[in-house]
VEXDREN-2710 file (C-alpha; in Angstrom, 1 decimal):
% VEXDREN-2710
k/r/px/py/pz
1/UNK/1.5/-1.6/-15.3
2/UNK/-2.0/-3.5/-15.8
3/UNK/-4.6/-2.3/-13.4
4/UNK/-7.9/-4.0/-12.9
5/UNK/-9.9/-1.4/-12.0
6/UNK/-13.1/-1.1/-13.6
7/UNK/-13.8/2.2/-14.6
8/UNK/-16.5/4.3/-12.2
9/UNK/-19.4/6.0/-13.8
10/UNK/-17.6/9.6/-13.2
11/UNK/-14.9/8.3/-15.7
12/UNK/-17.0/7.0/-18.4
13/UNK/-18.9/10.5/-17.9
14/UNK/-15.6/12.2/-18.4
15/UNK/-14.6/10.3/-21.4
16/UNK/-18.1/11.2/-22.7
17/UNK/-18.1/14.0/-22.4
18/UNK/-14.9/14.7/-24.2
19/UNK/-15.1/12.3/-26.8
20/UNK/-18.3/14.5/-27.1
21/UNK/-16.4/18.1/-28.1
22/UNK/-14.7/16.7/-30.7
23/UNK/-15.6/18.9/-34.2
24/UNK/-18.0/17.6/-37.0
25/UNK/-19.2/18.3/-40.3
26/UNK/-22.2/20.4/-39.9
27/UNK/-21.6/19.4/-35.8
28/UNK/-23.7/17.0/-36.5
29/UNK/-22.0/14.8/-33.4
30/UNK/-22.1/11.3/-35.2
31/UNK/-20.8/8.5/-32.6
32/UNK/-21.7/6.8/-29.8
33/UNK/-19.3/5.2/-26.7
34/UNK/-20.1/1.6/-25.6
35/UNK/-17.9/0.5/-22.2
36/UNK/-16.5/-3.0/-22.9
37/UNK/-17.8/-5.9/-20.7
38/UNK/-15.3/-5.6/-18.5
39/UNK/-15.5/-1.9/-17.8
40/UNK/-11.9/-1.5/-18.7
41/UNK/-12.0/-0.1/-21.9
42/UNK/-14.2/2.3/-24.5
43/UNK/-15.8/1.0/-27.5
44/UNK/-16.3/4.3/-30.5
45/UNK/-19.4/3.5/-32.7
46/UNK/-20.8/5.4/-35.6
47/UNK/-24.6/6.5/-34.9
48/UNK/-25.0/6.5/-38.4
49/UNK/-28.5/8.2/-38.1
50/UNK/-26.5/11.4/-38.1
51/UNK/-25.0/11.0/-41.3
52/UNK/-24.8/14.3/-43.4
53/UNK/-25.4/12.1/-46.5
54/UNK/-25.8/14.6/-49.5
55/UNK/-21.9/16.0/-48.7
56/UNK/-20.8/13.1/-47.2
57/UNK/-22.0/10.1/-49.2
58/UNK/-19.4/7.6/-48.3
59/UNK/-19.0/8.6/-44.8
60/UNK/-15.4/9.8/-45.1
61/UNK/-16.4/13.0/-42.5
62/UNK/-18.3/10.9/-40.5
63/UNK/-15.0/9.0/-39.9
64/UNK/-12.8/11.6/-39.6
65/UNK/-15.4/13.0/-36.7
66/UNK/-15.2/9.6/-34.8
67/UNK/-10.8/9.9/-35.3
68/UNK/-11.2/13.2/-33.5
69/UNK/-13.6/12.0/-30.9
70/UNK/-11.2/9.2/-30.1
71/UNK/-8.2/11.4/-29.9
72/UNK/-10.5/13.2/-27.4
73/UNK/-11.1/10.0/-25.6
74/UNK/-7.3/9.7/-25.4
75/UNK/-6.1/12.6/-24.4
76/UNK/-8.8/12.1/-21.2
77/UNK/-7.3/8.6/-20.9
78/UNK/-4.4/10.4/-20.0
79/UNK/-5.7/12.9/-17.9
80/UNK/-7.5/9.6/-15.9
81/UNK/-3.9/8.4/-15.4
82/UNK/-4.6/5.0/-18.0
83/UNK/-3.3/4.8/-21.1
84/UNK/-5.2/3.9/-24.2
85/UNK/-4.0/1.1/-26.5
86/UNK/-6.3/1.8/-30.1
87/UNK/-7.3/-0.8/-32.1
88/UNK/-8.8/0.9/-35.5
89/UNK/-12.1/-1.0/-36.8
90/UNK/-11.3/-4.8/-34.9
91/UNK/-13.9/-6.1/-36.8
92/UNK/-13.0/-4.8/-40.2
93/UNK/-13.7/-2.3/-42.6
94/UNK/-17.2/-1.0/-42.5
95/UNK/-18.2/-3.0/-39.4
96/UNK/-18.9/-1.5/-36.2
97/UNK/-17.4/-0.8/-33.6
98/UNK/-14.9/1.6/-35.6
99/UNK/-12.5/1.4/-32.8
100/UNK/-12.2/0.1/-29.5
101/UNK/-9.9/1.5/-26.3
102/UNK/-8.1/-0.7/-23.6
103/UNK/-7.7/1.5/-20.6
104/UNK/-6.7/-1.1/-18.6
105/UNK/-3.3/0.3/-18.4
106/UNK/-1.6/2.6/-15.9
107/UNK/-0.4/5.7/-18.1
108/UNK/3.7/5.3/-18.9
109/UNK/3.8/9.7/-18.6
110/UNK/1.2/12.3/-17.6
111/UNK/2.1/14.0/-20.8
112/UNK/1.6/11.2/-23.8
113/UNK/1.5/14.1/-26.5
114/UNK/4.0/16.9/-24.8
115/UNK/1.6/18.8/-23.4
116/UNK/-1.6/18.9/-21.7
117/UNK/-4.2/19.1/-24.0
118/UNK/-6.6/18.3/-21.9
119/UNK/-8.2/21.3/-21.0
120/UNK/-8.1/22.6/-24.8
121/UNK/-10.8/19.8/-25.6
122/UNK/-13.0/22.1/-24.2
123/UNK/-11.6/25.6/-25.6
124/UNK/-11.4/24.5/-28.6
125/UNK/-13.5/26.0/-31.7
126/UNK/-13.6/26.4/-34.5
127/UNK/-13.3/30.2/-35.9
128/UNK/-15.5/31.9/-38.4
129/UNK/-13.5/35.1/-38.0
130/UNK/-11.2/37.3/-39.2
131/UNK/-7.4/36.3/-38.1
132/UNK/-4.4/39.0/-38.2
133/UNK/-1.6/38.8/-40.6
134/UNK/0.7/37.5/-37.8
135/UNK/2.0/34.7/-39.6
136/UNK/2.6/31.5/-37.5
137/UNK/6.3/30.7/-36.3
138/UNK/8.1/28.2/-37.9
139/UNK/8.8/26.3/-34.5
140/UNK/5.4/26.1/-33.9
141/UNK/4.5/24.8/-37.5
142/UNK/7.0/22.5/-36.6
143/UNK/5.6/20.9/-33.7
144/UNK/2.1/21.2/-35.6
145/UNK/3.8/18.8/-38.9
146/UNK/5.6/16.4/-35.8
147/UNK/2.0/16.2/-34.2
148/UNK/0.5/15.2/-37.5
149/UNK/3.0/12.8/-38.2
150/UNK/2.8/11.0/-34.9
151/UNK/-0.8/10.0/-35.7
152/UNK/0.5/8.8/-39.9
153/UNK/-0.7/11.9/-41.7
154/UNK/1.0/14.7/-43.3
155/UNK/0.4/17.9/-42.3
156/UNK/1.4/20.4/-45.1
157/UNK/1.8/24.0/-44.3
158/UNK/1.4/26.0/-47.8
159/UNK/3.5/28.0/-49.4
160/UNK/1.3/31.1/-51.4
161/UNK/0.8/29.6/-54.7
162/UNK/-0.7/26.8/-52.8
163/UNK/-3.1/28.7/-50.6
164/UNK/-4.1/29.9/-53.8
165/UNK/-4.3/27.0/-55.8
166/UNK/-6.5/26.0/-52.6
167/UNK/-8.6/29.0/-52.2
168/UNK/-9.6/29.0/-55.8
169/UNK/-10.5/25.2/-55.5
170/UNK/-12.8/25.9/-52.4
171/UNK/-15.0/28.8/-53.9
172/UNK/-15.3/26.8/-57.3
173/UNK/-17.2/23.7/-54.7
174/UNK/-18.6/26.4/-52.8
175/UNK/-19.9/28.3/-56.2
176/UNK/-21.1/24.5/-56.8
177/UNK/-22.8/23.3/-53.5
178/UNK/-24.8/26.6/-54.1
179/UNK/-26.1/25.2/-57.6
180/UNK/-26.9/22.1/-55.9
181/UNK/-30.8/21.9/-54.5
182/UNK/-30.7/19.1/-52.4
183/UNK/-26.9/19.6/-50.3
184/UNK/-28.1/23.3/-50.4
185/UNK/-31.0/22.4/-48.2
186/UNK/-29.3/19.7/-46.0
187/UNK/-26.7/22.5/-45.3
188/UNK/-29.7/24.7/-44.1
189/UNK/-31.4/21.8/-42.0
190/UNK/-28.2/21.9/-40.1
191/UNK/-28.4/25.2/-39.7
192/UNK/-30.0/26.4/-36.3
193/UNK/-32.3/29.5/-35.3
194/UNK/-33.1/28.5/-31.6
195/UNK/-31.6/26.7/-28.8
196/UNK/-30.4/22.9/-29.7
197/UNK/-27.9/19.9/-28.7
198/UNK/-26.2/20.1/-32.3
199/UNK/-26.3/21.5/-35.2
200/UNK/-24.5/25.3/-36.0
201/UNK/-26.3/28.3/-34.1
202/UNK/-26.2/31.7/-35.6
203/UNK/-23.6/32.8/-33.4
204/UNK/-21.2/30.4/-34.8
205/UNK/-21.2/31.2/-38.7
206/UNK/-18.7/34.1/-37.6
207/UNK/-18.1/36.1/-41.1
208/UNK/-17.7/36.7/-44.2
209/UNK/-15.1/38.2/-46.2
210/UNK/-16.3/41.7/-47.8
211/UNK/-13.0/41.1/-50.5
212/UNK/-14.4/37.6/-51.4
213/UNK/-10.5/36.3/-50.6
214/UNK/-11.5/33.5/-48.2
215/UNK/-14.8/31.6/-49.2
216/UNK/-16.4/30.7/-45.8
217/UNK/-18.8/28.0/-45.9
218/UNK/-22.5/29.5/-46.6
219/UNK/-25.1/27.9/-44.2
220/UNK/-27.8/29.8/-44.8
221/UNK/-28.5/29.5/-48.5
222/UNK/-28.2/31.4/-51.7
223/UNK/-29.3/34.5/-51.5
224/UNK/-28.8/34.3/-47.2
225/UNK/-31.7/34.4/-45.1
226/UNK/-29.9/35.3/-42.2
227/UNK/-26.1/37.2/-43.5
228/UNK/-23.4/37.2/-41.5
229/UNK/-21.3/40.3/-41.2
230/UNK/-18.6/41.2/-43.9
231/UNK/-15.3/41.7/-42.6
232/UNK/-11.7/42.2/-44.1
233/UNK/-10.3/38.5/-44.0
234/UNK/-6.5/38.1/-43.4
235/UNK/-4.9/39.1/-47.0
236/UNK/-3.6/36.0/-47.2
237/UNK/-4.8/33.0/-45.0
238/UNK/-2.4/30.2/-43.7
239/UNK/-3.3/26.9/-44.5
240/UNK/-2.7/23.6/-44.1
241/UNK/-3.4/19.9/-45.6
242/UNK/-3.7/17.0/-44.2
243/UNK/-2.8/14.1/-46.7
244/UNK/-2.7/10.2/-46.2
245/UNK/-1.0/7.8/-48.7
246/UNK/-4.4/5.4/-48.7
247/UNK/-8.0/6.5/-48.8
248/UNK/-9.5/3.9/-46.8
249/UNK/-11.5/4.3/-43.5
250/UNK/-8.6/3.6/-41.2
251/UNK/-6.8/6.6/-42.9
252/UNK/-9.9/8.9/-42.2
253/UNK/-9.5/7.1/-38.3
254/UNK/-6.3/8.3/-38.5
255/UNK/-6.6/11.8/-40.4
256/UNK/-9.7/12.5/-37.2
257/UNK/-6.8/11.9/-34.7
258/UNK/-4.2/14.3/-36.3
259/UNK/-6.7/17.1/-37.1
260/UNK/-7.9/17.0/-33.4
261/UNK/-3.9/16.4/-32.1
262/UNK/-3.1/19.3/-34.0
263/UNK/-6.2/21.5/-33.4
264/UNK/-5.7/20.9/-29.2
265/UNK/-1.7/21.7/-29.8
266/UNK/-2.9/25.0/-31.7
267/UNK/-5.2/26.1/-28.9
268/UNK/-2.8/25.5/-26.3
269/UNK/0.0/27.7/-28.3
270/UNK/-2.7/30.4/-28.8
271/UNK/-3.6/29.6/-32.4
272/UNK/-6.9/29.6/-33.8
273/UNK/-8.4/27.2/-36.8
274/UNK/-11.5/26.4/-38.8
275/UNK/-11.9/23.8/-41.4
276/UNK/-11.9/24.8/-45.3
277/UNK/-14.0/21.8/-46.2
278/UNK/-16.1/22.6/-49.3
279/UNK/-13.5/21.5/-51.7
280/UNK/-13.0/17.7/-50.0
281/UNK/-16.7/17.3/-50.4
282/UNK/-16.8/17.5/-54.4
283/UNK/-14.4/14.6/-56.0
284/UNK/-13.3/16.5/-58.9
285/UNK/-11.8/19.9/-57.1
286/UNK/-10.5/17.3/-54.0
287/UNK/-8.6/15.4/-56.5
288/UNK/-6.8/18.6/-57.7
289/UNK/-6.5/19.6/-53.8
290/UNK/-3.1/17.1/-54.1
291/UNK/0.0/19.1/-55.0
292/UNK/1.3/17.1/-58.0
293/UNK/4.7/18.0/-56.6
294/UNK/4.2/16.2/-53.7
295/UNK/3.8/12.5/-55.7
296/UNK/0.6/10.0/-54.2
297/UNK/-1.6/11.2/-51.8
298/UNK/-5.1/11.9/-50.6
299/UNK/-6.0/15.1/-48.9
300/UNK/-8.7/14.7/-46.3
301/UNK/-8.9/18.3/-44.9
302/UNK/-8.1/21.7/-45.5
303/UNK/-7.0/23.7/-41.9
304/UNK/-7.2/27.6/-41.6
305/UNK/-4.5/28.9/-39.2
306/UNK/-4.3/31.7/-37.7
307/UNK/-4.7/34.2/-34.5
308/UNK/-7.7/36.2/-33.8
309/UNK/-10.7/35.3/-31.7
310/UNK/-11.3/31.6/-30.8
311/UNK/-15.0/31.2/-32.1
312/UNK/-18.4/30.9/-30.0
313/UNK/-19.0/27.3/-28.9
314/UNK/-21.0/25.2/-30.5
315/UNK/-23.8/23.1/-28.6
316/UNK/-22.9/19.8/-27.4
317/UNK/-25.9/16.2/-27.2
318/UNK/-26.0/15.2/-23.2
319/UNK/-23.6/12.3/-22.4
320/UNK/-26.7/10.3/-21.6
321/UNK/-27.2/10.4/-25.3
322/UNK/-24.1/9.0/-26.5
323/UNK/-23.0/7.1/-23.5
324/UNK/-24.7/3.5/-23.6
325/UNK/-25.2/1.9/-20.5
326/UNK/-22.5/-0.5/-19.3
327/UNK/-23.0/-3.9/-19.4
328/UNK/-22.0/-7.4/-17.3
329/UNK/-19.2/-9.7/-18.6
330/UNK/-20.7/-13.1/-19.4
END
């Protein structure tokens, strides 16, 4: 059912604010959210100034941030009672806005996605710590695969000669980023000692693995200025790949959406995740990331699953900063 009923400023604050929580390389928080004319729908825009350009030079994280920002937006769609009709980059690759939202529908079902994932926007983090060795159940990897698939990506849930393959692949970018001067210091400018809107506090970079079996992303240079603590990591983690047959910026629209479907899904079923994303960052060691058994495909992101503790929050821009004001129809 249509409704015309413009939407108030406590619902574009709402959608804000999610769309705001949504994970990014580095949390570097790069969108902004336009309200259409009308006030019945949501334009997603990339704020481009916060591009993490030396690891992502053709803006394929930057993307994939905005897909899981406007799953966010959806999901509190939902939780408005409207439902949101997408349409991914109206104006064509590389053009902005990358997506825009017609809420000017009366949601069909409370629960669009099976569940209420609304309140895991905002318990959702990403973990820097040890998990157990509890290994995930296979109905729950289950719904995790169908949850990835309803958004047109493959989620792949390795085997151990995969997580491996994968874990090898990761500490030979890592061992590389560390060679590299200049995305060596944009990794440390991200990197922050006192109170901000973005960025990744101390409290976040969790751990690192005293048996060297997980690489964990090094913010804070080579030697550290500031270490984190070593722990024993999970023997062997559990993770997944999320792989799209095209490599365009509609699939890293779409591969944003999954990762943040499946990361809310997690979190409501208990289950913890960070991102393994060194390796997707260097072309040579992303292109072996595909399993060759597995025919054509690009991965976009490398998931860490597991249970253990859910990770400190991350700071978070004000709504004021990536809410535009609304403006009259013509």
């Amino acid at each position: 059912m249509t409704t015309e009923t413009a939407l108030t400023t406590a619902d574009l604050h709402l959608l804000a604010e999610a769309g705001g929580l949504a994970p990014s390389l580095h949390n570097s928080q790069p969108w902004r959210f336009r309200p259409t004319p009308d006030l019945l729908g949501l334009e997603v825009r990339a704020d481009l100034s916060r591009a993490v350009q030396a690891a992502d030079p053709d803006l394929r994280a930057l993307h994939i941030s905005i897909g899981a920002a406007l799953f966010n937006l959806r999901v509190a769609a939902a939780h408005l009672g409207r439902e949101a009709a997408v349409r991914l980059l109206p104006s064509g690759e590389g053009a902005q806005p990358c997506a825009v939202l017609d809420l000017s529908t009366q949601a069909r079902t409370p629960l669009p996605f099976g569940a209420d994932l609304y309140p895991a926007i905002a318990g959702r983090h990403s973990s820097r710590q040890p998990f157990t060795n509890r290994d995930v159940p296979e109905a729950l990897v289950a719904e995790l695969i169908s949850a990835g698939r309803d958004e047109g990506v493959t989620l792949t849930v390795l085997e151990e000669d995969g997580v491996r393959r994968v874990l090898a692949l990761t500490s030979e970018a890592e061992a590389a980023m560390a060679a590299d001067v200049t995305r060596e210091a944009e990794t440390r400018r991200w990197l922050r000692l006192e109170p901000s809107y973005d960025g990744i506090p101390l409290a976040a970079l969790g751990s690192h693995d005293r048996d060297a079996r997980v690489p964990m992303r090094g913010f804070d240079g080579h030697p550290p200025h500031h270490s984190t603590p070593a722990e024993r990591f999970e023997a062997l983690p559990q993770l997944a790949t999320l792989t799209t047959h095209l490599d365009s910026r509609a699939e890293w629209l779409r591969t944003g959406q999954a990762m943040e479907r499946v990361w809310l899904l997690a979190t409501v079923r208990g289950l913890r995740a960070s991102v393994l994303h060194q390796a997707v960052e260097i072309p040579d060691t992303r292109w072996r990331l595909r399993d060759p058994h597995e025919g054509p495909g690009h991965v976009q992101l490398v998931l860490r699953l597991g249970y253990g503790p859910s990770g400190a929050a991350s700071p978070r821009r004000r709504v004021e900063d990536v809410l535009d004001p609304a403006t009259s129809a013509s």
